[in-house]
N, C-alpha and C positions, 0 to 999 in steps of 0.2 A: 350473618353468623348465627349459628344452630343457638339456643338458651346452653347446651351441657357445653358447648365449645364456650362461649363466650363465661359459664362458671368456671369454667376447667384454665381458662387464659386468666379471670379476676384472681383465682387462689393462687395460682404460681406469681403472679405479679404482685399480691400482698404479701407472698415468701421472701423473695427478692426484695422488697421495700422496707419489710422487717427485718433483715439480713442488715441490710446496711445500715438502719440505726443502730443494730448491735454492734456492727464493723466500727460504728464514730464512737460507741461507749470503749466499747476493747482499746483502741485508738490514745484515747484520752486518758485510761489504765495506764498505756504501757508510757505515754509518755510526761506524765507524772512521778514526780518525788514519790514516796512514801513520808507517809505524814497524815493529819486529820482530811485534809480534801481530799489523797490521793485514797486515802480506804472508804470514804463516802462514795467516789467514781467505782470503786470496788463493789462495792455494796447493792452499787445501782447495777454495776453488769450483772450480777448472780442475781437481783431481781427482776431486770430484763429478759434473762434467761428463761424463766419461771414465767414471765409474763407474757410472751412473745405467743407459744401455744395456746393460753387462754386468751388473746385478743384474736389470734387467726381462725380459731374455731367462731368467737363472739362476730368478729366482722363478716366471714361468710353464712353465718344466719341473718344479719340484714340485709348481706348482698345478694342469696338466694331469691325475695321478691321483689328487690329490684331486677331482677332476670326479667321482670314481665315488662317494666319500664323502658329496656333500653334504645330503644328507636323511640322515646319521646324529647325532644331537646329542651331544655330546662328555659325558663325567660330571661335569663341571663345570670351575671358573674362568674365568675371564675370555676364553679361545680359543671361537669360536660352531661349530667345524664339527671333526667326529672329524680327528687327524693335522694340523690347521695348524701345528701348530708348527715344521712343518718349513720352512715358510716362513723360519725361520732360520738352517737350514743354509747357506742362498746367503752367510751372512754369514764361514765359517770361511776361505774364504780371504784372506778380505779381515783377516783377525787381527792380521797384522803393521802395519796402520796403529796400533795401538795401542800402537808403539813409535814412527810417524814423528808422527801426527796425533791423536793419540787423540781427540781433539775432533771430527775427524770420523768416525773409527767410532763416536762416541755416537749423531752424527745419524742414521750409516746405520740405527743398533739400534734408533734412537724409530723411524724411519720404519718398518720392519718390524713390531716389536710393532705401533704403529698400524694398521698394514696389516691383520693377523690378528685382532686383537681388535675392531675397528668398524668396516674399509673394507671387507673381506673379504664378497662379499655371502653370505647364512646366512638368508634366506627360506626355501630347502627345509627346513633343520633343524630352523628354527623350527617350521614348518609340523607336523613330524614329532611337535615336542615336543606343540603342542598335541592332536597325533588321537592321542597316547599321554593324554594328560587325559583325550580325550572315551572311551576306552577302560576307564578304570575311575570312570566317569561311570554309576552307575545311570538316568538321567534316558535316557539315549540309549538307542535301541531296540536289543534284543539282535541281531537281524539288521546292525544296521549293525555293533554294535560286535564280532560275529563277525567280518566282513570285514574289520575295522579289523587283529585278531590276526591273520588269514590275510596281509593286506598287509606288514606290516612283520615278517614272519619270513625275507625276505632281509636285513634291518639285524641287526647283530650285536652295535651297544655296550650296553656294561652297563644306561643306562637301558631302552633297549626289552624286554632279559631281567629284567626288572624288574617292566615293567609288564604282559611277559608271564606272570609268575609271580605275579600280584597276580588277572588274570583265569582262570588256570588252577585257582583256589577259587573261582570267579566263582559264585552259585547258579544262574544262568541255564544249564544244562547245554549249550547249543548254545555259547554266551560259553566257557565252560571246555573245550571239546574240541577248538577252533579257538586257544585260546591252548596246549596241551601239542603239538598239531596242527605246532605254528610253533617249539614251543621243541626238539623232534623232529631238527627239521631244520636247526635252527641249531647243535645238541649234536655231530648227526652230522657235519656238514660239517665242524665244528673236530676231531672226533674225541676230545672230552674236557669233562668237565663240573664244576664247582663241588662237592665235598660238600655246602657249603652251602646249592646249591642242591638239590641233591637232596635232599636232608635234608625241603625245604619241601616235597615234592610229595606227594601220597598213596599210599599206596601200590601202588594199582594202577599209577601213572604212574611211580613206582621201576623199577617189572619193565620197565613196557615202555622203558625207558633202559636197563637193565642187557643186554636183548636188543638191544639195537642195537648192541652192543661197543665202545661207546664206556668210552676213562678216565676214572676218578672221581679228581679230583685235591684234594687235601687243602690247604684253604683256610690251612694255616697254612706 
């Protein structure tokens, strides 16, 4: 998926996501007494209203660089794409409802979590997770799974250095010289690397990290 396709899909999906926690505020409006809580639920729709545009504008300026992230798979929980979580931030100034409304900064927080964890679209990541499967897939022919190391040596999260360091023992020697090939250049550009990981490497692939002048940073 193109970056403008996969913005252009994030905005309509955080419409829709913000749609329907207005749908459950309207919801709990109409089917309310009138009375003190039922004008507080009132209160919250017409500031949800007002709020809705300023969070949709605030969330796709976080979600704009996350555009660069999204074929990185995150190390786990519940979040599908490296960095969404900051799809929360848009929520900090909104804080002080939780002195006038707190009920509705709840909504705003399900809506967001929601947003990140299942609306968010995370096809590329996915995608990534699996050609990190077929990577340490002996069944896959060693030329592909060469290309496969060479390809995702611009990704940087922990899994892919992972599954990088799983094919860097790989027996296939073309498979192992394209996964240290990639781990190479991922160590250099941060400028510093795992002991842990190094620790795992052979020792010829020690020297050639240690000639690179990269830091060795002590995992504890």
């Amino acid at each position: 998926m193109s970056a403008g396709k996969w913005l252009w899909t994030a905005l309509w999906r955080y419409v829709v996501t913000a749609l329907a926690g207005v749908g459950a505020v309207a919801w709990a409006v109409a089917a309310m007494d009138k009375g003190p809580v039922g004008a507080e639920w009132a209160m919250a729709l017409r500031l949800e209203l007002v709020l809705v545009p300023l969070l949709t504008v605030g969330t796709m300026l976080v979600i704009v660089p996350l555009a660069r992230r999204r074929y990185e798979p995150p190390s786990g929980g519940p979040i599908k794409i490296r960095g969404g979580w900051m799809v929360l931030l848009v929520l900090v100034p909104a804080l002080p409802l939780l002195l006038i409304a707190p009920h509705l900064f709840l909504i705003l927080l399900a809506t967001q979590l929601a947003y990140v964890t299942a609306v968010l679209p995370y096809s590329d990541a996915r995608d990534t997770a699996d050609v990190l499967r077929s990577l340490a897939d002996p069944e896959v022919p060693a030329e592909r799974r060469a290309a496969i190391a060479r390809a995702v040596g611009t990704l940087r999260t922990r899994p892919v250095v992972e599954a990088l360091m799983g094919a860097a023992v790989d027996q296939d020697p073309e498979v192992a010289e394209a996964a240290l090939e990639s781990l190479y250049g991922i160590w250099q550009r941060d400028g510093v690397v795992g002991e842990d990981l190094l620790l795992r490497l052979p020792e010829q692939g020690r020297e050639q990290v240690r000639s690179l002048g990269v830091k060795v940073r002590s995992p504890w």
